[in-house]
N, C-alpha and C positions, 0 to 999 in steps of 0.2 A: 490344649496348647496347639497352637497352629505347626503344620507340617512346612520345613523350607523346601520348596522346589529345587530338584538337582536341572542340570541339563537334559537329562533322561527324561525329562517330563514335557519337553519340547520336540517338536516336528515343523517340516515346510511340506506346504503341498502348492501344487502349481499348475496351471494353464497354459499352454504354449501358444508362441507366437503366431501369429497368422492366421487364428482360427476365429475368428469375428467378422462375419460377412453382411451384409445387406443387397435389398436384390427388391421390384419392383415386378408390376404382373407381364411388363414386356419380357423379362429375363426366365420367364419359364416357358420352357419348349413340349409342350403337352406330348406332341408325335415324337419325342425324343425321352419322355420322362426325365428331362435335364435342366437345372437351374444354371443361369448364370453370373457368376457373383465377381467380385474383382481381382484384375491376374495377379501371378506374383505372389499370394498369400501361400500360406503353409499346411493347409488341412492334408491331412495323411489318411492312406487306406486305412481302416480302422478306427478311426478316429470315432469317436461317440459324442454327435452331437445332437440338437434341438431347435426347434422353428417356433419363433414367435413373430408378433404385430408389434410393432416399437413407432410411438408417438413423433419419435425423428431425435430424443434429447434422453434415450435410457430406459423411457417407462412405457407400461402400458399403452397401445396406442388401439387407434379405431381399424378393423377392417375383416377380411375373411382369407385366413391362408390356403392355397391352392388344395383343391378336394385332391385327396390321398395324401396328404400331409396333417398332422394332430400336434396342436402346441402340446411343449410342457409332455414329447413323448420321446424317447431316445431314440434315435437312430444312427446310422455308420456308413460313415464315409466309403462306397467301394469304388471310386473313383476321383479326381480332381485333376484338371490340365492347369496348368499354371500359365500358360503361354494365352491362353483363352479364356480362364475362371471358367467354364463350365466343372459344374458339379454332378457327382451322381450319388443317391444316396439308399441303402436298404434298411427294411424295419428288423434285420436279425445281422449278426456278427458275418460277414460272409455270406450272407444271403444274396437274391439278384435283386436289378433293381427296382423299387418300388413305383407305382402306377401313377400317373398324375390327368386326372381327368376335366382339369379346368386351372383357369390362371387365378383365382382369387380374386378378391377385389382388396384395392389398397388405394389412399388417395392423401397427397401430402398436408402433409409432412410426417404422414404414416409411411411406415415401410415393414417391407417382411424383413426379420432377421434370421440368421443362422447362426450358431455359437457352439462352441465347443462348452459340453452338456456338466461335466464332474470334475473339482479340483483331482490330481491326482498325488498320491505322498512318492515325494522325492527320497527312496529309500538309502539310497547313496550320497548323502547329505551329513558331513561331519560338522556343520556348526551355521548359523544364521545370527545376523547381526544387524540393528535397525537402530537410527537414531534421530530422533526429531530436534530441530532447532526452530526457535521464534528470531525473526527479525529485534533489532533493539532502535525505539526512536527515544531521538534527547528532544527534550521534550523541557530541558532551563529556560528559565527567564531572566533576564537582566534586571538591572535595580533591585539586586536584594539589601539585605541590613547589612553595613558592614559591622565585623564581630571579632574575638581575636583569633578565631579559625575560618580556614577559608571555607568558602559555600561548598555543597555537594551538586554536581550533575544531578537532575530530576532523569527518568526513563518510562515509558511504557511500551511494553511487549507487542509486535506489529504480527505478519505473515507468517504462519508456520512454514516449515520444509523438513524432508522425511529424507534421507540415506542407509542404503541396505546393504549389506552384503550375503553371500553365501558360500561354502564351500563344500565342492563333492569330489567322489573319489573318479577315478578316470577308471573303466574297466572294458574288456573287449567284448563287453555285448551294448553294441552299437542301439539297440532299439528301446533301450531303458529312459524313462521320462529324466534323468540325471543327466544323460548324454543328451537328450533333445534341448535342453534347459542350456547349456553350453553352446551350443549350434544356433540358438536360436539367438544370442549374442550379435551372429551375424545375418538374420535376418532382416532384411528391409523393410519390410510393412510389418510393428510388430503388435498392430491390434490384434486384442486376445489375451494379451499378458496379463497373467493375476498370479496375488501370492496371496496365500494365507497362513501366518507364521502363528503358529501357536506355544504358545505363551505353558500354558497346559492342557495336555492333549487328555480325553478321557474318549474309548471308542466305547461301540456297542456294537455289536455281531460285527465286530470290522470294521466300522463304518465311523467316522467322529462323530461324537455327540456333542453339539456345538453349546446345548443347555446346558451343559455338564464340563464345559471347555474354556479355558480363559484362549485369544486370536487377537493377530490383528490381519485385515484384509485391504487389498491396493491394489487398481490395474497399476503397473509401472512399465518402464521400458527400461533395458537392459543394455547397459554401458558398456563395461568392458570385461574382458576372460582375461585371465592370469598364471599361464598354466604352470606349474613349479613339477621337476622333475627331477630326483636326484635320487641315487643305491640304497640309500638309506632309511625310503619312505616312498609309502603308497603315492602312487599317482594323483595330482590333485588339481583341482581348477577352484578358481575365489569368480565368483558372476558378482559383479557388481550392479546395481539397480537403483531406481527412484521413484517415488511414485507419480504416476501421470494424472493423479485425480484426488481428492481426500480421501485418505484411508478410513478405515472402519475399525475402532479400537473398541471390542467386543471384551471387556473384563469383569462381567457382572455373570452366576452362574444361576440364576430364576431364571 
């Protein structure tokens, strides 16, 4: 007999805004060990991210990332000016910064990326909310038989669209991925944004096991905060969202 899922068996995890960069072999400053990527974005000390070659359109793309850089290897942010986009980045948590002894080669509509590396779980998250809607086209014809009841409207189902919400608790420790998730609301550049709402979460040393996990996955961008405050109840904010691209509705557990 199959088991019903409660809501306990659900989780959000999340990517923050601003941490999706791209950057060419002009933008790396060899004598500086500094890349330069676009201002305004949101990478934070510590952040843990990753360099790849991207084709210009998401995928794989052709070229060679700046020697002392390794795709596909996590590194951390210990620096970003926002007024400037230069980056600085090390191979250890607070480490200095790491050596870059050539610009790469890259050639369009290849480019380097930078990305913020790991979803993280939004632990202060009282509930998540997603709902999909298809377009409806009438799709009748005129000239039917007439009969002693009237004809039916014909339809077929057009464009999907996705609506989300979330809600978390408000607490005074400002550096929690819960509080960044709210703040990033007001974010202006807010490539980067990804959720991964799982449907049923199963971990393994900690970690989700996505084989063993029903999700669905979405870059989206982030609407509005909602914050509710009254004697009687935890502090709360509703992030409202949508997704900017098709989601990824991962429900199969082989």
């Amino acid at each position: 007999m199959a088991t019903v899922l409660s809501g306990t068996a659900g989780a959000l995890y999340y990517k923050p805004a601003g941490t999706d960069a791209s950057f060419v072999e002009s933008d790396v400053d060899v004598s500086g060990d500094t890349i330069t990527v676009a201002t305004y974005l949101n990478f934070q000390v510590g952040d843990k991210v990753q360099f790849r070659v991207d084709d210009g359109s998401g995928g794989t793309g052709t070229g060679t990332l700046p020697a002392g850089i390794t795709a596909a290897t996590d590194y951390y942010v210990i620096s970003y000016t926002a007024s400037t986009g230069v980056l600085q980045v090390s191979a250890t948590l607070g480490g200095s910064t790491i050596t870059i002894t050539d610009d790469g080669t890259v050639a369009a509509p290849n480019l380097f990326k930078v990305e913020y590396a790991d979803f993280q779980s939004v632990g202060d998250v009282r509930e998540w909310s997603f709902e999909v809607t298809r377009d409806e086209i009438d799709v009748t014809t005129i000239g039917g038989t007439l009969g002693q009841s009237a004809p039916f409207k014909s339809y077929i189902t057009g464009f999907a669209d996705g609506t989300g919400s979330c809600t978390v608790y408000t607490t005074d420790d400002e550096t929690t991925i819960a509080s960044r998730l709210v703040e990033d609301v007001l974010q202006r550049k807010q490539t980067g944004v990804k959720f991964k709402l799982y449907t049923d979460l199963t971990l393994s040393s900690g970690s989700p096991d996505d084989t063993a996990s029903t999700s669905i996955e979405m870059p989206a961008v982030l609407t509005t905060a909602n914050f509710t405050v009254n004697p009687d109840d935890a502090q709360a904010v509703e992030v409202s969202f949508r997704p900017s691209a098709a989601p990824t509705f991962d429900f199969d557990r082989s």
